[in-house]
VEXDREN-2710 file (C-alpha; in Angstrom, 1 decimal):
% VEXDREN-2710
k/r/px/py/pz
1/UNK/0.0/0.0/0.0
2/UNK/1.8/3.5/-1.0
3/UNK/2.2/5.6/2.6
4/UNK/0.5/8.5/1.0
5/UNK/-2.9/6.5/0.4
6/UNK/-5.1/6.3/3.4
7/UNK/-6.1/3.4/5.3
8/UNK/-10.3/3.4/4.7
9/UNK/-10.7/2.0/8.1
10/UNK/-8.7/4.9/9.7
11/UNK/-10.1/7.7/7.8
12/UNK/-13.5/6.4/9.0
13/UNK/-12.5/6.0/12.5
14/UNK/-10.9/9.4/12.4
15/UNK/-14.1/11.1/10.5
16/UNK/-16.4/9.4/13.2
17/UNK/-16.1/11.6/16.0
18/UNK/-15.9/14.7/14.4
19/UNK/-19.0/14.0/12.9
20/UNK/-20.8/13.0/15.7
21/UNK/-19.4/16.6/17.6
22/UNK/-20.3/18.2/14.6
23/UNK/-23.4/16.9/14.9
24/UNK/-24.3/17.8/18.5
25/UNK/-23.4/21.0/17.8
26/UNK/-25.5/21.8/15.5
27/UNK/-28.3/20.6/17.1
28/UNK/-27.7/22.3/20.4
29/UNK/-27.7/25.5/18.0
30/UNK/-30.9/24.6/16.0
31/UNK/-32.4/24.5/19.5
32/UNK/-31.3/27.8/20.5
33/UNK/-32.3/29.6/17.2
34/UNK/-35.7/28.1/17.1
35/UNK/-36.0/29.2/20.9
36/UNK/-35.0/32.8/19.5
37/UNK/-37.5/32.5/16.7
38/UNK/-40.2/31.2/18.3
39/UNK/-39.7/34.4/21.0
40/UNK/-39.9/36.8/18.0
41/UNK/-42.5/35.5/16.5
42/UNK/-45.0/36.7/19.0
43/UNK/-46.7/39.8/17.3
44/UNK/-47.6/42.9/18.8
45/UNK/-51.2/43.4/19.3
46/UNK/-52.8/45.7/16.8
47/UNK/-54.3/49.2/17.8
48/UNK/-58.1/48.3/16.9
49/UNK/-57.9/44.5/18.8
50/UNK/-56.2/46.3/21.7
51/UNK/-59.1/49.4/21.9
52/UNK/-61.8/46.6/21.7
53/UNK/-60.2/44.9/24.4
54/UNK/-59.6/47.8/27.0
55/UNK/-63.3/49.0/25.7
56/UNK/-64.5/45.9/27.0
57/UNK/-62.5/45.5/30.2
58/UNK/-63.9/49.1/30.9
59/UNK/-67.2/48.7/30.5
60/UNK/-67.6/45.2/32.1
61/UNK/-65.3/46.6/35.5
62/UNK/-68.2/47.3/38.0
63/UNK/-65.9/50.3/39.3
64/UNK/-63.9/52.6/37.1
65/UNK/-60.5/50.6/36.5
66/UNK/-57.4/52.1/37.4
67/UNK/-54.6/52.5/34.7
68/UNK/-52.7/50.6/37.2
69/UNK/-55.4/47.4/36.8
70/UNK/-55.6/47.5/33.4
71/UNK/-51.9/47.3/32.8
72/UNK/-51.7/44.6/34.8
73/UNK/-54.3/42.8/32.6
74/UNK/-52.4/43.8/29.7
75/UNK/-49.5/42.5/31.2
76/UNK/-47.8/41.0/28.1
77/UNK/-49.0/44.1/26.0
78/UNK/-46.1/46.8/26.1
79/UNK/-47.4/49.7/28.5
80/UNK/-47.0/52.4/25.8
81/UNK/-49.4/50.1/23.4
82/UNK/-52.0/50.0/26.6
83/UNK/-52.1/53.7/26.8
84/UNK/-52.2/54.7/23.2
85/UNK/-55.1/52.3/23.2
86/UNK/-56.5/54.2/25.9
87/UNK/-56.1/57.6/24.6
88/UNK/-57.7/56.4/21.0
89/UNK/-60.7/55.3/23.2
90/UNK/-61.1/58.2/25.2
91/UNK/-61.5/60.1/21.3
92/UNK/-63.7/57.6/19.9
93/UNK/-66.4/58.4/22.8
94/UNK/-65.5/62.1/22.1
95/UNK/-67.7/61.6/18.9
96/UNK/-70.3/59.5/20.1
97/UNK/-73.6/61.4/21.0
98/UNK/-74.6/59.3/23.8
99/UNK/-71.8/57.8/25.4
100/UNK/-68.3/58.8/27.1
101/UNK/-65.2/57.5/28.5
102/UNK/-65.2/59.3/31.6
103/UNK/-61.7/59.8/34.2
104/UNK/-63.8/59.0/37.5
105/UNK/-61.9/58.8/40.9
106/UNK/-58.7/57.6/39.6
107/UNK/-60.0/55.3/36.8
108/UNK/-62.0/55.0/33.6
109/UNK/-65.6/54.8/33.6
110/UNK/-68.1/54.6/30.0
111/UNK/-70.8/56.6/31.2
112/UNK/-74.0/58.3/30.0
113/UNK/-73.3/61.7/28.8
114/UNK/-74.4/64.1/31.6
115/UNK/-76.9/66.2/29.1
116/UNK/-79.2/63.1/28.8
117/UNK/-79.4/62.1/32.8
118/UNK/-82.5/63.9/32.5
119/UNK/-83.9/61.1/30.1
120/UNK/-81.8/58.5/31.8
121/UNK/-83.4/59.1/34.9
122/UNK/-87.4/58.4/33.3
123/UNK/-85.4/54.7/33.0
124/UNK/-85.3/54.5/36.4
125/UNK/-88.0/56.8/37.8
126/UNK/-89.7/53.9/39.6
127/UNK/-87.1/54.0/42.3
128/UNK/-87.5/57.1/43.7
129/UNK/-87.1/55.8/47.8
130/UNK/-83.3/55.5/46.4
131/UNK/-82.6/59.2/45.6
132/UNK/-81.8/61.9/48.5
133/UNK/-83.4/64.1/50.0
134/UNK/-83.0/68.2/49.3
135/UNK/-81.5/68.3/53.0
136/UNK/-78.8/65.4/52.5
137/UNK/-78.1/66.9/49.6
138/UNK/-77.5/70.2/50.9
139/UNK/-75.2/68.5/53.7
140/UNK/-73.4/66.8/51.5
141/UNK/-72.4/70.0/49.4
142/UNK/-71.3/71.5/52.4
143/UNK/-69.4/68.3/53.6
144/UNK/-67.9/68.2/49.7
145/UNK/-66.7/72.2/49.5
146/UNK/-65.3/72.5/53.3
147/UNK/-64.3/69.2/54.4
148/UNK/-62.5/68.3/56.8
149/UNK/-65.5/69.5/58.8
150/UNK/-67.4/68.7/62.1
151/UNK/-71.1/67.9/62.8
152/UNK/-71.1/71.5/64.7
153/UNK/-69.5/73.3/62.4
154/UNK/-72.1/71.5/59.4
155/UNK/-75.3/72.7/61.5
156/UNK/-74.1/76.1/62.1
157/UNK/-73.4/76.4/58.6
158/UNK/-77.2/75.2/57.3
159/UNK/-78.4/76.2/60.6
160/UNK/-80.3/72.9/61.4
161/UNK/-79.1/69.8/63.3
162/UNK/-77.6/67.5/60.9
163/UNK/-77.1/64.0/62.7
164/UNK/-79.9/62.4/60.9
165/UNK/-78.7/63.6/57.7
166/UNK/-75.4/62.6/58.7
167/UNK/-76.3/58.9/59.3
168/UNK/-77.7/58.6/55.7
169/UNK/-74.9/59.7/54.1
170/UNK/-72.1/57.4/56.0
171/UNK/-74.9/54.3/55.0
172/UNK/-74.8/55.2/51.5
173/UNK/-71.1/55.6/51.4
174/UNK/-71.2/58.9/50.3
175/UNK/-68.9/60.4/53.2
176/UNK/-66.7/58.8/55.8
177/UNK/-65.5/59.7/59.4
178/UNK/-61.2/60.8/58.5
179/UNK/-59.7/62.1/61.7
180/UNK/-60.9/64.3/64.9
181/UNK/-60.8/68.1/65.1
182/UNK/-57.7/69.0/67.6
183/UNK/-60.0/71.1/70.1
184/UNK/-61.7/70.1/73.2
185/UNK/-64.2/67.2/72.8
186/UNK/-62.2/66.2/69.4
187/UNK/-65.0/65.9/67.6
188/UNK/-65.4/63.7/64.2
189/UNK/-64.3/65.3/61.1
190/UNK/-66.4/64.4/57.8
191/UNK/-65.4/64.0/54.2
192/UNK/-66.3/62.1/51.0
193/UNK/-65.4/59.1/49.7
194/UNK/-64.2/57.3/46.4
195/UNK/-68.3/56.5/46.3
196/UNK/-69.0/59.9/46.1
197/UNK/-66.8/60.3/43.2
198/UNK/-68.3/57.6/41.3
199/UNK/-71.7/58.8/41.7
200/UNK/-71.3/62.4/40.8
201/UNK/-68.8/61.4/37.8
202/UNK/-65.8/63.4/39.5
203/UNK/-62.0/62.8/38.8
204/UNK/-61.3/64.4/42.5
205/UNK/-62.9/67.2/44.7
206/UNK/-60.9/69.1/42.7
207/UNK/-63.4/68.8/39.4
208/UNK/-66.2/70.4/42.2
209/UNK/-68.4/72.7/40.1
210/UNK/-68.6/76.0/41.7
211/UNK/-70.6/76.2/44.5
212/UNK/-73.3/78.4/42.8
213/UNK/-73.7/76.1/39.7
214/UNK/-73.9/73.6/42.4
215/UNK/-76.3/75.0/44.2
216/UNK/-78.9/76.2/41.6
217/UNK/-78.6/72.6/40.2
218/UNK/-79.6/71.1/43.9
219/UNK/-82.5/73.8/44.3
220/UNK/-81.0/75.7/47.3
221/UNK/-79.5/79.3/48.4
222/UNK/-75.7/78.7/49.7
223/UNK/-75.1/79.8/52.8
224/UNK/-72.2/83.1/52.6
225/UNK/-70.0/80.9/54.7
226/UNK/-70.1/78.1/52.1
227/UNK/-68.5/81.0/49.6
228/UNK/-65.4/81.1/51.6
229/UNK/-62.5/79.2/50.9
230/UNK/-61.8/76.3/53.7
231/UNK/-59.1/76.9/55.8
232/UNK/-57.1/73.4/56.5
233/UNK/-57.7/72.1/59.9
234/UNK/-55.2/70.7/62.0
235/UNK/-56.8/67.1/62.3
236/UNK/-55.8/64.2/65.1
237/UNK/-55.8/60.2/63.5
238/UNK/-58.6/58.1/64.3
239/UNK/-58.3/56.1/67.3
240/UNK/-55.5/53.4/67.4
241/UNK/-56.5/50.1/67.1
242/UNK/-58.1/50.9/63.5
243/UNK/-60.3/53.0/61.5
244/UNK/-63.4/54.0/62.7
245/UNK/-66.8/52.0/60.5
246/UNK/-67.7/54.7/57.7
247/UNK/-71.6/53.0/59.0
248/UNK/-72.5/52.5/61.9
249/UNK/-71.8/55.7/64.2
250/UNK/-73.6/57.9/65.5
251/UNK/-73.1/61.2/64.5
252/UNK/-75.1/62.6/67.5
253/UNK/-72.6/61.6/69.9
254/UNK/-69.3/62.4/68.4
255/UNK/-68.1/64.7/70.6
256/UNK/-66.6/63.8/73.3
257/UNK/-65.9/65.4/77.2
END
């Protein structure tokens, strides 16, 4: 056999592993592209399917959602997608003659445009027990333009005892005990609630019409003191051990010796 001409058997043997490495190799690599193929492949979601979705999430939330919740269902949607969406929405209902996207105590809300509650309410006129009276909503106006604010200081200002009125609005949720006044007897000190919000279609107390729209719109004369701006009180925490039941109290007795 000439010593340049190689031995068959040898070059096989020799070829053998090589081929076999080669072969592990690529199939460790195959792997390891399909795995970054098959992580590209996911598509972004398109602007219309991601409207409908936020549109439906909106409307079916039984509270207005928070752009914190609905990121967090859109969690494998990128966050600047979620809020174009959003934003897109919020013009769509812009055109829409019944129907808008409203920003209601920290969330979104699809509402009935407030021009038609006039004809919303003949929907529901049969439950009339349900709405408040002229006198709770008087209270509640003053609770909503100078709160913090005590059951005294409510009473002098409309000039009639208030704990009755009082009790209705902490069992509908509409205002909640927040703190004591620092005086003597540290009475309660009254605000509004995220409920309140909701029901008058507010972003914060700070979207409050003015008092005199408010006012005229409720059917009563505000009181000169209601006209002034509210000076912050200096307020004590509720009593340790928890917060006090927004139900529940009474409003009679708050004040203490």
């Amino acid at each position: 056999m000439n010593e340049h001409e190689e031995n068959p058997i040898d070059a096989e043997a020799t070829d053998a592993p090589a081929a076999a490495e080669g072969g592990e190799v690529t199939a460790e690599m195959a792997a390891i592209e399909a795995d970054a193929v098959g992580e590209g492949e996911k598509p972004r979601m398109d602007l219309a399917q991601l409207k409908a979705i936020v549109e439906a999430l909106v409307y079916a939330s039984p509270e207005p959602l928070t752009p914190k919740m609905l990121l967090k269902l859109l969690a494998d949607e990128p966050k600047e997608d979620v809020l174009a969406a959003v934003e897109a929405l919020k013009q769509d209902y812009d055109s829409r003659p019944g129907l808008h996207m409203a920003e209601v105590a920290g969330g979104y809300q699809i509402t009935t445009r407030p021009e038609l509650h006039d004809w919303v309410r003949r929907l529901f006129h049969e439950r009339t027990t349900q709405k408040l009276s002229v006198a709770a909503l008087e209270t509640l106006s003053v609770i909503a333009y100078k709160q913090p604010i005590t059951q005294a200081e409510i009473g002098e200002i409309r000039g009639v005892n208030a704990s009755g009125v009082l009790s209705t609005l902490l069992e509908r949720h509409l205002i909640k005990i927040v703190g004591r006044k620092n005086v003597i007897g540290r009475p309660f000190l009254y605000g509004t609630t995220k409920e309140f919000l909701i029901r008058f279609g507010l972003k914060d107390v700070n979207d409050l019409p003015k008092i005199e729209d408010m006012a005229q719109q409720l059917g009563f004369e505000p009181p000169p003191v209601l006209m002034e701006r509210a000076v912050p009180e200096e307020m004590l925490p509720l009593e340790e051990g928890g917060e006090e039941p927004e139900g529940g109290n009474d409003p009679a007795g708050d004040e203490q010796p």
